[in-house]
C-alpha positions, -999 to +999 in steps of 0.1 A: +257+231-068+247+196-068+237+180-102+208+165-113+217+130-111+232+139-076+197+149-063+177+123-081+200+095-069+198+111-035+157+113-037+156+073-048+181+063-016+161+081+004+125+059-011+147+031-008+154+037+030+117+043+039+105+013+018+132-006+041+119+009+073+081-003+066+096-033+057+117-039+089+090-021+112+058-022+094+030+004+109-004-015+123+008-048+116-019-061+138-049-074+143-077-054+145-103-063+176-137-051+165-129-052+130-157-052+112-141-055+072-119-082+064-101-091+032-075-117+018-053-108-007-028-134-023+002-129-051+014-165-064+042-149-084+056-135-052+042-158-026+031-126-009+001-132+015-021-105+038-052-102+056-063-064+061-088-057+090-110-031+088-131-010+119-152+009+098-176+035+115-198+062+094-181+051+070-145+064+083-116+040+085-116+043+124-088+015+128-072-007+103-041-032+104-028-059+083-013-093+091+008-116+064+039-123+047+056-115+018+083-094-001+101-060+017+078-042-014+049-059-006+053-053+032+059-016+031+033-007+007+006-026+032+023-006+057+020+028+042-014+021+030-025+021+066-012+051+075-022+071+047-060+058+051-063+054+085-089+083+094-100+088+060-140+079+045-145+052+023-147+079-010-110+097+001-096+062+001-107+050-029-094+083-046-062+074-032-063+037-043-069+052-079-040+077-073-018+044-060-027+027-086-019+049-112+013+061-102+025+024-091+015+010-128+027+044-149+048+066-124+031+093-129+025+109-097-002+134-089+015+168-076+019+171-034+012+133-031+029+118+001+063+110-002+054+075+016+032+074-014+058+086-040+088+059-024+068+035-046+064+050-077+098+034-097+079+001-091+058+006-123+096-002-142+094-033-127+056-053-136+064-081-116+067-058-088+037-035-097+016-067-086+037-069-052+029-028-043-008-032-056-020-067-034-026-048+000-045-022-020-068-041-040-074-062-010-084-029+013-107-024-020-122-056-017-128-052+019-143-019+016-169-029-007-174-057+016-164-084-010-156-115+006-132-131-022-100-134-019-076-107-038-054-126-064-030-110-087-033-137-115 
């Protein structure tokens, strides 16, 4: 039988390991051609920069990619953002914005939520890198709602 701690330390190497994997090989880390959303995000603490590109048709994220630098956290969470909206309408991705946001600031996690999504949920012990998981998402908010501005995180 394998113990509790046994499982849950099992279940954090394994987030660990994908947040490395988006990190080393980040999904639609382009540019987007077309595009016709895009937003700037920028966290000073982290130095963390990113651009996301948005083709947005009937209001479905048709294509969207993101270009920048930053931390490993930073990187993967743009990454997995984009695969978890990509196909989605503008109202499924802002629920899941809200359900990011949530779980990366409190850890509370909404029941069946992705694991890609869930691999970022111990950031919320760590406010310094709440602000690193959140930039990509608050920028894809921005660009969305067709806000120009850039995304800080001060």
């Amino acid at each position: 039988m394998i113990s509790r701690d046994s499982s849950e330390d099992n279940l954090r190497d394994l987030y660990q390991e994908l947040i490395l994997d988006h990190n080393r090989s980040p999904r639609n880390f382009r540019v987007i051609e077309g595009a016709n959303r895009r937003s700037e995000g920028y966290n000073p603490l982290c130095g963390d920069k990113i651009t996301v590109y948005v083709l947005l048709e009937d209001d479905i994220i048709k294509e969207i990619g993101f270009q920048g630098s930053g931390c490993a956290i930073s990187k993967a969470s743009a990454s997995i953002m984009t695969t978890s909206v990509k196909g989605k309408t503008k109202a499924e991705a802002k629920v899941l914005f809200g359900e990011f946001h949530k779980m990366a600031t409190t850890g509370e996690r909404k029941s069946g939520q992705a694991k890609k999504l869930a691999a970022l949920a111990g950031v919320h012990k760590y406010p310094v890198r709440v602000k690193c998981a959140t930039l990509a998402w608050h920028t894809l908010r921005n660009s969305l709602q067709g806000i120009s501005e850039t995304v800080t995180t001060e």
